[in-house]
C-alpha positions in Angstrom: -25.9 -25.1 27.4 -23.6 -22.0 26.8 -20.5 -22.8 24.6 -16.9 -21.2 25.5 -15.7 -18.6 23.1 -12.4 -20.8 21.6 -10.1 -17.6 22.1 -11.3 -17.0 25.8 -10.2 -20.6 26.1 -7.0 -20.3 24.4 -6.2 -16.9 26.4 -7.0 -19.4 29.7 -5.0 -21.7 28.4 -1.7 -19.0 28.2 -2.3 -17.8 24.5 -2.4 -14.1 24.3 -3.0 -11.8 20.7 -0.3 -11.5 18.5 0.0 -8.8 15.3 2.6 -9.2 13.1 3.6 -6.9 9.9 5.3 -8.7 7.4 7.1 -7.0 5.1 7.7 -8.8 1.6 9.2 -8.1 -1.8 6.6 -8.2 -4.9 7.2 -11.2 -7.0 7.7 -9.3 -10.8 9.5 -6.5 -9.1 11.6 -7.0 -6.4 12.8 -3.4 -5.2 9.2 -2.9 -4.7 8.0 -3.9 -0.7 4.4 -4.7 0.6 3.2 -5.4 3.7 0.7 -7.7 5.1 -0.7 -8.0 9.0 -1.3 -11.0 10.3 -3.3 -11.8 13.9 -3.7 -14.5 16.0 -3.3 -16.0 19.4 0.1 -17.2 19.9 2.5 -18.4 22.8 5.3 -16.3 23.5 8.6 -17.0 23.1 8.3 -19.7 20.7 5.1 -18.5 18.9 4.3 -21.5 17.0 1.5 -20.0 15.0 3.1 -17.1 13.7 5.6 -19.5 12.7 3.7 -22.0 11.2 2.0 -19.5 9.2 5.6 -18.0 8.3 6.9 -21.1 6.6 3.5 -21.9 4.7 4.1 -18.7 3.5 7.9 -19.5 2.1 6.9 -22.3 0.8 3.8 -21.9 -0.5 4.0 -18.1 -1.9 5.9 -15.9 -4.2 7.2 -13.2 -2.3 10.0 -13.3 -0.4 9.8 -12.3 2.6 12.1 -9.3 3.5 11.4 -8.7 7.3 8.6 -9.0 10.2 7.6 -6.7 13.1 6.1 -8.4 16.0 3.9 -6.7 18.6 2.6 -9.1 21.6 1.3 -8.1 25.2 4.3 -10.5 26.6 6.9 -8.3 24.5 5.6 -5.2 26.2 3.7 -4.9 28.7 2.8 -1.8 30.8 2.1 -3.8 34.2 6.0 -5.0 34.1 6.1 -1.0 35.3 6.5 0.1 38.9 6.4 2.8 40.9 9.9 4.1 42.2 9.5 5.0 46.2 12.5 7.4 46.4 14.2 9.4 43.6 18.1 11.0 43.9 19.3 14.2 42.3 22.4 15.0 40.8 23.4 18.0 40.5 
């Protein structure tokens, strides 16, 4: 018997790949920033992973975090595109 791959299941399920850059001050010098990328399947809007793993890391770690960049297929997605029929000139 042939096992499902969990993230083929999860994308079934509505989860699609998330990658988010997190951009963080260094502990002992705090004008210095690093970042980190983090990837996982999430649900958009809400993405409760990204989130959970967001406050683990304010609670849990020493560098505050300064700002996140978020790239998901349901944030931007070329098949949202269409092809116009007709196209008017001005001028």
């Amino acid at each position: 018997m042939r096992r499902t791959d969990p993230d083929f299941r999860r994308q079934l399920e509505g989860y699609s790949l998330a990658t988010a850059e997190i951009f963080y001050r260094m502990p002992d010098a705090k004008s210095l920033i690093q970042t980190y990328v983090w990837q996982d399947y999430d649900l958009a809007p809400e993405f409760p992973n990204l989130r959970k793993f967001l406050d683990f890391w304010t609670r849990e770690l020493d560098g505050p975090i300064h700002s996140v960049r978020l790239a998901h297929s349901r944030l931007l997605r070329p098949a949202e595109l269409r092809m116009v029929e007709h196209e008017f000139v001005l001028h």
